[in-house]
C-alpha positions in Angstrom: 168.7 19.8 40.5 170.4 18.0 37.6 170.3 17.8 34.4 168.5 14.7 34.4 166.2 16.1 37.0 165.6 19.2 35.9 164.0 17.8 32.2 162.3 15.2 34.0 160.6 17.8 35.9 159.4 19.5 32.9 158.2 16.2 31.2 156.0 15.6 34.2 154.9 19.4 34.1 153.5 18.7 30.3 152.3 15.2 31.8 150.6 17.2 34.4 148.9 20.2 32.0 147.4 17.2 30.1 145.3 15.5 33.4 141.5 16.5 32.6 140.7 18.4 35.7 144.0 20.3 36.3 143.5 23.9 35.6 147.0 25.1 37.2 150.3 23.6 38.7 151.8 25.3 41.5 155.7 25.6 42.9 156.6 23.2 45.4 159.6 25.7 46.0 159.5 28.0 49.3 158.2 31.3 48.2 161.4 33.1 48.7 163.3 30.5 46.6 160.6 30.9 44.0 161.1 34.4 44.0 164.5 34.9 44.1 165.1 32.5 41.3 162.6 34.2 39.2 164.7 37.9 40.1 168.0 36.1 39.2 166.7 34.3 35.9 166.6 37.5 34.0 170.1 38.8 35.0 173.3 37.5 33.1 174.2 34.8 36.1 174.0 31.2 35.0 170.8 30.3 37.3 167.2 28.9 36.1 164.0 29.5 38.2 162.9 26.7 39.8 160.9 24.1 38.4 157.1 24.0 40.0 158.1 20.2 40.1 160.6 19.4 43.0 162.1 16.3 41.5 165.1 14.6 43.9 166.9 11.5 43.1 169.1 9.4 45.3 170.1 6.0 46.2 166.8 4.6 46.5 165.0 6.2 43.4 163.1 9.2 42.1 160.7 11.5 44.5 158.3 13.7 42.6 156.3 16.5 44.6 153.8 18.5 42.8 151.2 20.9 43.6 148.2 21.1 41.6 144.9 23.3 41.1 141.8 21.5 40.1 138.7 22.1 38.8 135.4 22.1 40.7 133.2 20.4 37.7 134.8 16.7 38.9 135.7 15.7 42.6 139.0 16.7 43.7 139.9 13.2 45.0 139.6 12.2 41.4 141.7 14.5 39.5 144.6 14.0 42.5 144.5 10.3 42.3 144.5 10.6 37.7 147.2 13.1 38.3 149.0 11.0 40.3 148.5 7.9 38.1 149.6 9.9 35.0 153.2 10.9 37.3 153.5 6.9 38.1 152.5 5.5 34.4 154.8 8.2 32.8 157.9 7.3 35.4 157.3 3.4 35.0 157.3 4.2 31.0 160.8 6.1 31.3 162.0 3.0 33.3 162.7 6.0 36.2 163.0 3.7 39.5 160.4 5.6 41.8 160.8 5.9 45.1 158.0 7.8 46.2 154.6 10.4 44.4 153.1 13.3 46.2 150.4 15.1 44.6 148.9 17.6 46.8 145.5 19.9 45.6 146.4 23.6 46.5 142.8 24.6 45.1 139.3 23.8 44.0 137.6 25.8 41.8 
């Protein structure tokens, strides 16, 4: 991740905590990458944990991948697709050329 990628992620991670409905956001990471960047954050070597955000940029624009826990009190469906909207709306504001949105629901309730 770049620099550039790397703050965008954590914009879309405050854009994300503020979606009515979203009660946690998840790594998109592997587990073990998750992991071993968390163990290697807290020594003296130059590395960040991951971002739960996986934003990649190349050629033919910006691809955001987030994974998001919802609430049950409003239908999933609903709080993916206003999650979602929030990414797109926030990316269009920022002029970021978008190439594609995922927002998966990794729990209810």
């Amino acid at each position: 991740m770049t620099d550039t990628t790397r703050t965008l992620a954590d914009e879309l991670e405050a854009v994300l905590r503020n979606v009515t409905g979203v009660t946690a956001i998840y790594p998109t990471a592997p587990i073990p990458a998750v992991i071993m960047g968390e163990i290697l954050a807290t020594t003296i070597l130059p590395v960040t944990a991951p971002h739960l955000i996986t934003v990649s940029t190349d050629e033919t624009g910006t691809t955001v991948t987030a994974l998001i826990g919802v609430t049950d009190t409003v239908p999933s469906h609903e709080t993916g697709l206003a999650a979602h909207t929030q990414i797109a709306h926030y990316l269009n504001r920022t002029q970021t050329k978008t190439n594609a949105v995922t927002v998966r629901i990794g729990m209810v309730g």
